[in-house]
C-alpha positions in Angstrom: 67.4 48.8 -43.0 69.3 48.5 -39.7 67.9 52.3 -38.4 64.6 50.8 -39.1 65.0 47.5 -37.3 66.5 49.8 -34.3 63.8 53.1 -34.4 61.2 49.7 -34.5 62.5 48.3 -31.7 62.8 51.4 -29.3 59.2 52.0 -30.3 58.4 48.5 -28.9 60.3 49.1 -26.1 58.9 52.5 -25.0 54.9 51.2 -26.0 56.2 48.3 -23.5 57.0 50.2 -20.8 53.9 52.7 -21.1 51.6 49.6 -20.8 53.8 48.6 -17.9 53.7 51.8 -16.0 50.1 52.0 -16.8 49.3 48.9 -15.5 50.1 49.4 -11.9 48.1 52.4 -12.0 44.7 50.8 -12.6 41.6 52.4 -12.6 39.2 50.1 -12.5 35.7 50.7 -13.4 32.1 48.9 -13.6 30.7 47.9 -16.7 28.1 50.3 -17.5 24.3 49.0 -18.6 25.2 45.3 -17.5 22.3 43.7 -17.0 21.9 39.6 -16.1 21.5 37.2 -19.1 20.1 34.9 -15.8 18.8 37.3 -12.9 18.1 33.8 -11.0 21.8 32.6 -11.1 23.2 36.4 -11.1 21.3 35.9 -7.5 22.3 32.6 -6.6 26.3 33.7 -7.4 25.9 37.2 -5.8 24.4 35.3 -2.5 27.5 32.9 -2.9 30.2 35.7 -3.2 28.2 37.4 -0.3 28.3 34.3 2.0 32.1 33.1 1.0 33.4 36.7 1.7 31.4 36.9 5.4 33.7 33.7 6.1 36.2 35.6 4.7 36.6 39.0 6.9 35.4 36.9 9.8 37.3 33.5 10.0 35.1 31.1 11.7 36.8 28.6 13.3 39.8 26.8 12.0 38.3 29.1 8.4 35.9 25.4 7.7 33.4 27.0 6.3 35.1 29.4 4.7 37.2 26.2 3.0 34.2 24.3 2.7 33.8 26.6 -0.5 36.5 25.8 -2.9 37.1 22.8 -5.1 39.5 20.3 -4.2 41.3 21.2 -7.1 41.4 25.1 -6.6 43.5 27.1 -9.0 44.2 30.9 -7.5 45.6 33.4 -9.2 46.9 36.5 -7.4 49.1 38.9 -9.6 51.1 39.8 -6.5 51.6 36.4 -4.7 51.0 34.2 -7.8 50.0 31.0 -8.7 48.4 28.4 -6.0 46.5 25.4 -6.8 46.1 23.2 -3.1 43.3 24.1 -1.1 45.8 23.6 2.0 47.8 26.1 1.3 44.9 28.7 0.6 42.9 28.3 3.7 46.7 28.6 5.7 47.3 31.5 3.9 44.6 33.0 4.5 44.4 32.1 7.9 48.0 33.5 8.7 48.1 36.8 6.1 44.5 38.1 6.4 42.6 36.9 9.6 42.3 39.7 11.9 44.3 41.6 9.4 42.2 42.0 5.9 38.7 42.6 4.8 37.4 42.5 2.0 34.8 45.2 0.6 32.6 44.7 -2.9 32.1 48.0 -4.6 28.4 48.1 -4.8 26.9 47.5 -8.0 30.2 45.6 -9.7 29.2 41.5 -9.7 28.8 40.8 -13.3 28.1 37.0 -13.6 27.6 34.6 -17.1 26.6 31.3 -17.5 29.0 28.3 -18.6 26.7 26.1 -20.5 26.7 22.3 -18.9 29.4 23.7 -15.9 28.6 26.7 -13.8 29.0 30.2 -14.2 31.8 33.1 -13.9 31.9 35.9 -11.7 33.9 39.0 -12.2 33.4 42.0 -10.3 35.4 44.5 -8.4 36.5 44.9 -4.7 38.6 46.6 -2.1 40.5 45.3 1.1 40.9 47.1 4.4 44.3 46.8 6.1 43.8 46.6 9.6 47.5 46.9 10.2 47.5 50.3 8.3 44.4 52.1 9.3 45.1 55.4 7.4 46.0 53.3 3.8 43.4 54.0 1.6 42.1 51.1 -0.1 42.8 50.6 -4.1 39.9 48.5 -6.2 41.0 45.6 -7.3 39.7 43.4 -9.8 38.7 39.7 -9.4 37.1 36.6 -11.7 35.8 33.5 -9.8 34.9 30.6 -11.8 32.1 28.6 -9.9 31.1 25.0 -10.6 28.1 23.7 -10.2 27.6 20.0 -9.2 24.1 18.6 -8.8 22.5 21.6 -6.2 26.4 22.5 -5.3 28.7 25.3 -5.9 32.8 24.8 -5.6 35.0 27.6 -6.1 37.1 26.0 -9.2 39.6 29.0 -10.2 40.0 33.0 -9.3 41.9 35.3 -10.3 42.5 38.3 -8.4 44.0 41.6 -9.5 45.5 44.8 -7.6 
């Protein structure tokens, strides 16, 4: 009994650490055959995601616009920096970690986007960023979800979460 408890828990263990190792090794991919459920709104979002990321890699001026697209009550998700919910501290982050520094790149072809009945609709796609500061890094594809909410002919930036 006690040589199975053990083999079953070094089994665990080493499936753990496979998924673990594999995970920061991602290979990334776009979903094959995706086609709209709503090409209207996949055009509206895809427009949206075009304009926010434009403000994005070029920080207007004190990044306003830029902030003018999330929700006062943001929730961002970043696997490497973690967890941020004010709006504040976003746009400053941004401002002081990526302007200048950062842009972003969409792969071509990757925005997948699905209505939320009643809400807004979820974007998840796939993207890139360009290190300014290290010229000859090559870029990985990352992985990002942005949850959009729609209020009366408006769209806020509610929650993303962004993977490397």
């Amino acid at each position: 009994m006690k040589i199975t408890i053990y083999k079953s828990l070094v089994l665990f263990t080493c499936i753990n650490l496979l998924i673990a190792c594999s995970a920061k090794n991602n290979n990334y991919q776009i979903t094959k055959n995706y086609k709209p459920d709503d090409v209207e709104l996949y055009k509206t979002i895809k427009a949206l995601d075009s304009a926010f990321f434009h403000n994005y890699n070029t920080c207007d001026t004190n990044l306003e616009t830029y902030a003018s697209f999330y929700d006062e009550n943001i929730e961002f998700f970043h696997d490497n920096g973690g967890f941020m919910n004010s709006k504040k501290d976003i746009v400053e982050g941004t401002k002081k970690h990526i302007c200048g520094k950062v842009t972003r790149e969409l792969v071509k072809g990757s925005i997948e986007v699905y209505p939320i009945k009643d809400f807004g609709a979820i974007e998840m796609g796939l993207h890139k960023f360009h290190n300014k500061e290290e010229p000859n890094s090559v870029p990985k594809v990352g992985r990002f979800t942005i949850i959009w909410k729609k209020t009366n002919s408006d769209w806020k930036i509610v929650k993303v979460i962004s993977l490397h």
